[in-house]
C-alpha positions in Angstrom: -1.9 1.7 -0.9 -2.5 -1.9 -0.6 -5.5 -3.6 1.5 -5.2 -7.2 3.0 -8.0 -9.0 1.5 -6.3 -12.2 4.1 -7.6 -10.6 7.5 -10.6 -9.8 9.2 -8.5 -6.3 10.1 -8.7 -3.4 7.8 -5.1 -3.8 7.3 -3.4 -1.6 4.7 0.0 -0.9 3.5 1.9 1.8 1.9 5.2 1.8 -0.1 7.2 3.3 -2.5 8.2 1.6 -5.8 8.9 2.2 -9.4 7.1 -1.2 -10.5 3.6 -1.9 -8.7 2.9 -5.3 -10.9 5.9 -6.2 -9.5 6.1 -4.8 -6.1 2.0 -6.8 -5.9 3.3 -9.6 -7.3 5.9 -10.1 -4.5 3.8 -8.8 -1.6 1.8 -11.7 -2.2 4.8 -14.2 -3.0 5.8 -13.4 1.0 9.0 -11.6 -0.9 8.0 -8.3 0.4 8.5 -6.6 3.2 8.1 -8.3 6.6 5.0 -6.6 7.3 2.7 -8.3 4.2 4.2 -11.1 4.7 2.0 -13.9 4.8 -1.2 -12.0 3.6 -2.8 -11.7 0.3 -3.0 -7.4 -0.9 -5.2 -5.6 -3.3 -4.1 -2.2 -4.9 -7.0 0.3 -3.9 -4.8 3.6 -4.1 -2.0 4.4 -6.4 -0.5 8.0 -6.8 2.2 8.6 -9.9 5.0 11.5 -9.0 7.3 13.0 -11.4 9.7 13.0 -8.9 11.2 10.0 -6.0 11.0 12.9 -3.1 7.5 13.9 -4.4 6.1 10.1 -4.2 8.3 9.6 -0.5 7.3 12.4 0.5 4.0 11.6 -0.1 4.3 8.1 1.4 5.7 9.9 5.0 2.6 11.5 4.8 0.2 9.1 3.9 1.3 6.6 6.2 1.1 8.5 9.4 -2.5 10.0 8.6 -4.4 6.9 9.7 -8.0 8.9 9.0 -6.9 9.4 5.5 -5.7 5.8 5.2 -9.4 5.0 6.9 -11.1 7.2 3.9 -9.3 5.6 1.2 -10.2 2.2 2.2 -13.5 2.7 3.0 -14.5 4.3 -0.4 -12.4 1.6 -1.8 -15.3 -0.7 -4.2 
């Protein structure tokens, strides 16, 4: 899970990917999706699955479970 460190708004993100350096690296390179765009992200939550259904499954999850999202961000340091 990323949080924009760009915004006033607790703004987060969640995505799937193989590569985070690299999936970061383009967030903040407005190469990522349209969403991040134009904001700078910080990695505050990271999960590693053994399987691609696992970690989307996961990320279905996770991104419609806003007072989860909310928790992680807040006890982000």
């Amino acid at each position: 899970m990323l949080k924009c460190i760009s915004s006033a708004k607790k703004r987060t993100y969640v995505g799937y990917t193989k590569n985070l350096k690299n999936r970061l690296k383009n967030h903040n390179s407005n190469k990522g999706a349209k969403y991040t765009k134009g904001n700078k992200w910080i990695i505050i939550y990271k999960k590693k699955f053994l399987s691609k259904e696992k970690a989307m499954s996961y990320e279905y999850i996770l991104k419609h479970d806003r007072k989860k999202r909310l928790l992680i961000y807040n006890n982000y340091k």
